[in-house]
C-alpha positions as CSV (number, residue, x, y, z in Angstrom):
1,X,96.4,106.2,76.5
2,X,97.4,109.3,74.1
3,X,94.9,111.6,72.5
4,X,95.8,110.1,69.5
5,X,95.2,106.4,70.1
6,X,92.1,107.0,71.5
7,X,91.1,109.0,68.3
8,X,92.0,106.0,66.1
9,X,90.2,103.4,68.9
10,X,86.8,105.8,68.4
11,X,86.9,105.6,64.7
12,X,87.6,102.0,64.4
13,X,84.1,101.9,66.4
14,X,82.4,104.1,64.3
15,X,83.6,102.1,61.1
16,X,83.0,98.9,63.0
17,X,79.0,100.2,63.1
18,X,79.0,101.8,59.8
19,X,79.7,97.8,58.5
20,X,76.5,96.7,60.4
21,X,74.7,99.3,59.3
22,X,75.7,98.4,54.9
23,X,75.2,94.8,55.9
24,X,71.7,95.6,57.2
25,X,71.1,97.7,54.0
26,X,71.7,100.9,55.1
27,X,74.5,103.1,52.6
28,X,76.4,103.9,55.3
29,X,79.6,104.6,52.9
30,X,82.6,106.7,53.7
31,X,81.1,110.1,53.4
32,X,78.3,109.5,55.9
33,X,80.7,107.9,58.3
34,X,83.0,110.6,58.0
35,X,79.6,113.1,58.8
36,X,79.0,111.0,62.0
37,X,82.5,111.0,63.3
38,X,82.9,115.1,63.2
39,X,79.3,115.8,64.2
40,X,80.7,113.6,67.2
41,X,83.5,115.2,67.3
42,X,81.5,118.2,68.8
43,X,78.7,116.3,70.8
44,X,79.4,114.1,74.4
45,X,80.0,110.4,72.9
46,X,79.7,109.0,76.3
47,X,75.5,110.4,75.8
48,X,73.5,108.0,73.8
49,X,71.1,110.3,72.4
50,X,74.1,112.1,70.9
51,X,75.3,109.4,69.4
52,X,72.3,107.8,68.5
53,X,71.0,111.2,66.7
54,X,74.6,111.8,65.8
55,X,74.5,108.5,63.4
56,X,71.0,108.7,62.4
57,X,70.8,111.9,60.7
58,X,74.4,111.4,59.2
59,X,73.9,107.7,57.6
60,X,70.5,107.3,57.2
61,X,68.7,108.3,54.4
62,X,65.2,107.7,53.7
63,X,62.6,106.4,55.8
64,X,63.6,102.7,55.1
65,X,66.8,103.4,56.4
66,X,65.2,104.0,60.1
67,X,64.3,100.3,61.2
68,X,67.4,98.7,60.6
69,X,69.1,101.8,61.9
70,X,67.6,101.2,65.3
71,X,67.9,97.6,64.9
72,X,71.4,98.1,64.8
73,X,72.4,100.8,67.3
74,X,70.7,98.2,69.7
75,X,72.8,95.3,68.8
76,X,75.9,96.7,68.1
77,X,76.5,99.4,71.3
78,X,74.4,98.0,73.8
79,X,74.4,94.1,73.1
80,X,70.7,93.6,73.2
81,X,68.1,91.9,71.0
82,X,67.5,93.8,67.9
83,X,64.4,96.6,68.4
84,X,63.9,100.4,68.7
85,X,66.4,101.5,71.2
86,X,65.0,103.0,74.5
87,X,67.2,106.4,75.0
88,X,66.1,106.5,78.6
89,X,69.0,107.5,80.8
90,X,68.9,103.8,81.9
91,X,69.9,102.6,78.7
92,X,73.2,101.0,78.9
93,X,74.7,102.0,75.9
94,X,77.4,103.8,77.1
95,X,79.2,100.8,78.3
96,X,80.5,99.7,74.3
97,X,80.1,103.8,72.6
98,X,83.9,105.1,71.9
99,X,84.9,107.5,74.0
100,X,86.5,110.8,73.1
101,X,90.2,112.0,73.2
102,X,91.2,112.9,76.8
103,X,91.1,116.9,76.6
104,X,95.2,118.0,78.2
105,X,93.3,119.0,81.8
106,X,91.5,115.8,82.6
107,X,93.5,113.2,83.9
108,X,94.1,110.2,82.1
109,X,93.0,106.4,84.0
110,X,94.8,103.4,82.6
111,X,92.7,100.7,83.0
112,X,89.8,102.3,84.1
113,X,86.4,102.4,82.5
114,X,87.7,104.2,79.2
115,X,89.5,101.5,78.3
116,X,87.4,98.8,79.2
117,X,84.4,100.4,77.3
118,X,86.9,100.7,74.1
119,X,87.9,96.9,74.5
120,X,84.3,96.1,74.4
121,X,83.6,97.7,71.0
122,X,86.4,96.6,69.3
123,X,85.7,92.9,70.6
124,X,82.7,92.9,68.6
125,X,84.9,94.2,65.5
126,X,87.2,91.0,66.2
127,X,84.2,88.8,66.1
128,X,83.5,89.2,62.2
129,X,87.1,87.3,61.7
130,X,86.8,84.8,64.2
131,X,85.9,81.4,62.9
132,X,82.4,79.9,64.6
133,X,84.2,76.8,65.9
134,X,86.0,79.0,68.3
135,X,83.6,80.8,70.2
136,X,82.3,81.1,73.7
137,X,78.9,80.5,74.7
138,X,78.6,84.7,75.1
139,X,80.5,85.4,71.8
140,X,78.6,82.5,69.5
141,X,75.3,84.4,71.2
142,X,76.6,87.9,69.8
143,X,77.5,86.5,66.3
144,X,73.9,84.6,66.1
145,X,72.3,88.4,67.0
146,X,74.6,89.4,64.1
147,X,73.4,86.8,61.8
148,X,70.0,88.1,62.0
149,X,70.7,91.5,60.9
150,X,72.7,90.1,57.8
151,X,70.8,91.7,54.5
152,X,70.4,89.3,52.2
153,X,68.1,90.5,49.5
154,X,69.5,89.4,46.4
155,X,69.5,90.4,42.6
156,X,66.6,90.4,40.7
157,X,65.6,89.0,37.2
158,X,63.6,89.8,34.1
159,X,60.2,88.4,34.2
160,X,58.4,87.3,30.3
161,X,55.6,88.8,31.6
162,X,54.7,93.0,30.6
163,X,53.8,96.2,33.4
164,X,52.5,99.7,31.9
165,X,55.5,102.1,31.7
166,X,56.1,105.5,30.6
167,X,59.1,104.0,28.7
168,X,60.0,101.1,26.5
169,X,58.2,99.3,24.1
170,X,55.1,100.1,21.8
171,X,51.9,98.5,24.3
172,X,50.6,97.9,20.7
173,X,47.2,96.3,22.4
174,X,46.2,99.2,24.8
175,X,47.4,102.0,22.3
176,X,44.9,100.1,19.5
177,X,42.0,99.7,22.2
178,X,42.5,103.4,22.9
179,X,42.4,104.3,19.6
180,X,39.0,102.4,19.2
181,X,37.5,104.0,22.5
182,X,38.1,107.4,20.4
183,X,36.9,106.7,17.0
184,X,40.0,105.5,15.7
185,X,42.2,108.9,16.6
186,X,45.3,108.5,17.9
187,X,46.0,111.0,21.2
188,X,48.1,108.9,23.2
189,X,50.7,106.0,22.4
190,X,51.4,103.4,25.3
191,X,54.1,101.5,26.5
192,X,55.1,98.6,28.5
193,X,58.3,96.9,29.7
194,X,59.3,93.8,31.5
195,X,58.7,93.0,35.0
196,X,61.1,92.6,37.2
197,X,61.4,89.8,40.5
198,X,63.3,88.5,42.9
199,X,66.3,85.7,41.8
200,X,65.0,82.7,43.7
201,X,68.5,81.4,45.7
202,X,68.3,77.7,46.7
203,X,70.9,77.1,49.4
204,X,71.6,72.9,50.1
205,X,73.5,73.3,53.8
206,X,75.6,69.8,54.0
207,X,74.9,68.4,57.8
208,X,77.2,65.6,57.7
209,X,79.8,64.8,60.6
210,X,82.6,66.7,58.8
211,X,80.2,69.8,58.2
212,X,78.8,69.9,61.7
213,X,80.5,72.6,63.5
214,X,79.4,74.9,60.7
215,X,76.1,73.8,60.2
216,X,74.1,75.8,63.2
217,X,75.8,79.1,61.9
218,X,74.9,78.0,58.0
219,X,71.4,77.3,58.9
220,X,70.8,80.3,60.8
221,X,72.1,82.4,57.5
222,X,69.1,80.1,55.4
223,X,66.6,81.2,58.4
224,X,67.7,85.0,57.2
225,X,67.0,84.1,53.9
226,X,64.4,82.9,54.2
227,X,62.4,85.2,56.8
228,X,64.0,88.2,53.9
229,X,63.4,86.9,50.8
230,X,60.0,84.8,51.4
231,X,59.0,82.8,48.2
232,X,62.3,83.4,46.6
233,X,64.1,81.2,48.8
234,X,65.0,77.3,49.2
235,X,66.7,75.4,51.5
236,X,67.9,71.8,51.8
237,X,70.2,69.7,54.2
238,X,72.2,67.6,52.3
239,X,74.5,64.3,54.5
240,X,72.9,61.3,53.3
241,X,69.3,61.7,52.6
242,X,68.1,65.2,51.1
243,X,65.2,66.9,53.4
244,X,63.1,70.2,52.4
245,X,63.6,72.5,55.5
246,X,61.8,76.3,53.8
247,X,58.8,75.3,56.1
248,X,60.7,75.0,58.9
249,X,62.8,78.2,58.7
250,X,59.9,80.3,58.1
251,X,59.0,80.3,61.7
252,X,59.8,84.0,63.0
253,X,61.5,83.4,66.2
254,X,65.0,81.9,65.2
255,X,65.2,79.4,68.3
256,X,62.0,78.0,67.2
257,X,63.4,77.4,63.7
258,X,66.3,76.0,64.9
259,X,64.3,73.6,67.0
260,X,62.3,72.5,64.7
261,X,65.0,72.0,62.1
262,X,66.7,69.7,64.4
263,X,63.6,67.8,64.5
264,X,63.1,67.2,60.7
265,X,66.3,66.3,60.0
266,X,67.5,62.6,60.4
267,X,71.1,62.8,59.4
268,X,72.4,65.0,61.5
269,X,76.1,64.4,61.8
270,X,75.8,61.5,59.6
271,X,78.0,60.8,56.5
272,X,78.2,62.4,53.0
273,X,76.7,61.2,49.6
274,X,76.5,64.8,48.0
275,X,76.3,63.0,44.3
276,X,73.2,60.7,45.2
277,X,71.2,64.0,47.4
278,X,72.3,66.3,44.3
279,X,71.0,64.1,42.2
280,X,67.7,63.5,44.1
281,X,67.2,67.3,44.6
282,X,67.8,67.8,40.7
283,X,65.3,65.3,39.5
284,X,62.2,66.2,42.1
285,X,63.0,70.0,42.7
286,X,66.1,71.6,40.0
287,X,64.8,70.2,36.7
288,X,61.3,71.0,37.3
289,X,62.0,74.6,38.0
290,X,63.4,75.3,41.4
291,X,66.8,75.6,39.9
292,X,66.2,77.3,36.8
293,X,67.6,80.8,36.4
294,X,68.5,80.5,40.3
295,X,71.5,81.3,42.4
296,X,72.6,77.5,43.7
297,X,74.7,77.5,47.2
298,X,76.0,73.9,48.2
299,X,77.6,75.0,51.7
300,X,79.9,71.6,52.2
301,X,84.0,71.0,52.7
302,X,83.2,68.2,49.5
303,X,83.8,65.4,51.6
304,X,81.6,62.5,49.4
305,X,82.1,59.2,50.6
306,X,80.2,57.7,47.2
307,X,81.0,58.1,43.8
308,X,82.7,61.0,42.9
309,X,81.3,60.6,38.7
310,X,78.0,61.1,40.5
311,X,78.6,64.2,42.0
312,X,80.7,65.7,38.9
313,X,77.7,64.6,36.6
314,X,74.9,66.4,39.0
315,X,77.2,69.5,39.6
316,X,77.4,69.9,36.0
317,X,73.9,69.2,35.4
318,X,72.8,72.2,38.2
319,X,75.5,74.3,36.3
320,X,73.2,74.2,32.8
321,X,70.1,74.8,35.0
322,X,71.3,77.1,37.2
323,X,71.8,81.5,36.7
324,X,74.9,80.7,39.3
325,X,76.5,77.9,41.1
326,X,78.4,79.4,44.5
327,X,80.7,76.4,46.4
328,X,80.7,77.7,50.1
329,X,83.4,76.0,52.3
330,X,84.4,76.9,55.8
331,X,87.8,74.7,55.8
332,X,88.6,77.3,52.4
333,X,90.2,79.8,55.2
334,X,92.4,77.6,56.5
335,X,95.9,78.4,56.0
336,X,97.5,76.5,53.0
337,X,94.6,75.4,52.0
338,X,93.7,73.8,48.6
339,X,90.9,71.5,47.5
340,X,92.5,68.2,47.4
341,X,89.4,66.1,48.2
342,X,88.2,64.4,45.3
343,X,84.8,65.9,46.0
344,X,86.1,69.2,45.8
345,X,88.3,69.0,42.8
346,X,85.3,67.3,40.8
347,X,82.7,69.9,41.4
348,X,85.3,73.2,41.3
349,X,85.1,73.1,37.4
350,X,81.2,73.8,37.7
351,X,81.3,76.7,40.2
352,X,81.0,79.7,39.5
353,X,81.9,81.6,43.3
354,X,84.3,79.5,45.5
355,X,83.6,81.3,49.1
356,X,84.6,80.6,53.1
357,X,82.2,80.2,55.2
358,X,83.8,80.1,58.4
359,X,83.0,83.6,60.3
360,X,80.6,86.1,60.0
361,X,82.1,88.2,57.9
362,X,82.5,85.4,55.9
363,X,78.7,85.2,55.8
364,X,78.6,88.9,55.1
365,X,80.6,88.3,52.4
366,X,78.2,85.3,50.8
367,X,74.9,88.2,51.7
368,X,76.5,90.6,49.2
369,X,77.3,88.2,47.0
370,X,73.7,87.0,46.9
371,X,72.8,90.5,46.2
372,X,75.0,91.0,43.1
373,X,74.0,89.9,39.5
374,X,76.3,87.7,37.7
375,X,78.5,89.2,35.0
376,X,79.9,86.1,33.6
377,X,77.3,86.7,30.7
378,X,76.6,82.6,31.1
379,X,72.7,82.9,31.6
380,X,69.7,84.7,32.1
């Protein structure tokens, strides 16, 4: 292998971390991993304290940044659960770090450990393309640890309700109460300004026969969600009866969830009626608030085996209640593809983000969209 080529292998690595790192939350953008790849440049790569140091005081930058640094490092070089990594020299590390560029006086080992160590990095690059349904039992295990370090905090919105701030509007009731404490002079005007919280984001995850495949991969995204954003998140399953699963997903270990996810819901792999459990979810959870103002996610392909009038009615309905409507669908990145179901061309009219959901950087994808603030200029 040339100098060269293994230059271009090592930086793929880097930028293959630097994308865990932004979709855990840390800035890791071009100019940090750029600072990491020449302080590397000068430090042994094969060391994992050098690299370790090498990337922490390069992209991280504030104490935040530290956690999901380390979470990270471990999950991305050394294939471990997520946690502070142990920079014993037994840590294993080494085996998926880039290497450097042979220097012209050591000799070079095709197929030896060099290239085996750079095949194992850039297999976990290929597994952000590679669509769920295609895995094996070791690569669906690397892309669920992947899931979990997905950041998925979303955009926030104005609250009615008032905080003290050194800005904004006249507090005309604390500045007049002042006033009073001090005889009626005036030595200080106050203001105030809107609070701000978190967008709630609903996500209805269709577990019909169709939507199977997809569904342990979807879920596990909602158990993020949910473990992230708290009480500002929702989550449904959808097939042919509607079932509340936020209790479930809050459990902290994700097996656990999972398990008791399974338990609760009795449809699994069952058929679709999205207009009917769109319907039901609208009149006991959307109308009464859960919806309002919210980013809505119906992860389904838009198989509906009842009426399609039902569903186009209930998609428009969540479309007035709702800040945005998003339309995840895995089948979406199949070649040629176009929504010719009748499902999927009565509810396209009504959404607002039309997404895959097939891979994990398809997921990645549907994170950051969480995260940004709609600029249709439709709703509040």
């Amino acid at each position: 292998m040339s100098r060269g080529q293994a230059e271009r292998d090592a930086t793929q690595t880097i930028v293959g971390f630097a994308r865990t790192l932004r979709a855990a939350g840390v800035d890791a953008g071009p100019d940090r991993v750029q600072s990491m790849i020449e302080a590397l440049h000068g430090l042994d790569m094969l060391n994992p304290r050098d690299v370790y140091w090498a990337g922490r005081l390069t992209t991280c930058s504030g104490p935040d940044d530290l956690d999901r640094y380390d979470r990270c490092f471990t999950a991305y070089f050394s294939g471990q659960e997520p946690g502070p990594p142990k920079l014993a020299p037994q840590v294993t590390v080494y085996r998926q770090v880039a290497v450097p560029a042979p220097r012209d006086n050591d000799p070079e080992e095709p197929g030896g450990e060099r290239d085996k160590t750079l095949a194992a990095a850039s297999e976990t690059e290929v597994l952000r393309a590679r669509d769920v349904t295609r895995l094996s039992m070791t690569e669906r295990a690397e892309v669920n640890r992947l899931i979990q370090l997905l950041d998925t905090d979303g955009a926030m919105r104005r609250s009615l309700r008032y905080t003290p701030a050194r800005r904004g509007a006249l507090d005309r009731e604390r500045t007049v109460r002042a006033m009073l404490r001090r005889g009626g002079e005036t030595s200080k005007l106050y203001h105030r300004a809107h609070r701000y919280r978190p967008r709630r984001v609903v996500m209805l995850v269709d577990v019909s026969g169709s939507m199977s495949p997809y569904a342990d991969a979807l879920l596990r995204f909602a158990h993020v969600l949910v473990r992230r954003r708290g009480r500002a998140a929702e989550v449904f399953s959808v097939g042919t009866r509607l079932t509340r699963l936020t209790r479930e997903l809050r459990h902290r270990d994700v097996d656990a969830a999972m398990a008791a996810v399974s338990a609760t819901i009795p449809d699994w792999s069952g058929g679709t009626r999205l207009g009917d459990e769109l319907k039901e979810f609208a009149d006991q959870w959307g109308q009464r608030g859960m919806a309002r103002g919210a980013v809505v996610i119906v992860a389904s392909d838009g198989w509906e085996r009842g009426d399609v009038t039902q569903l186009g009615a209930q998609m428009e309905r969540l479309h007035r209640l709702a800040h945005r409507m998003v339309w995840v669908n895995p089948h979406k990145a199949q070649p040629g593809y176009e929504p010719l179901t009748a499902g999927m061309r009565t509810a396209l009219p009504f959404v607002d983000d039309f997404v895959e959901g097939h891979s994990l950087g398809a997921l990645e994808e549907l994170a950051r969209l969480i995260g940004r603030e709609h600029t249709g200029g439709r709703r509040a």
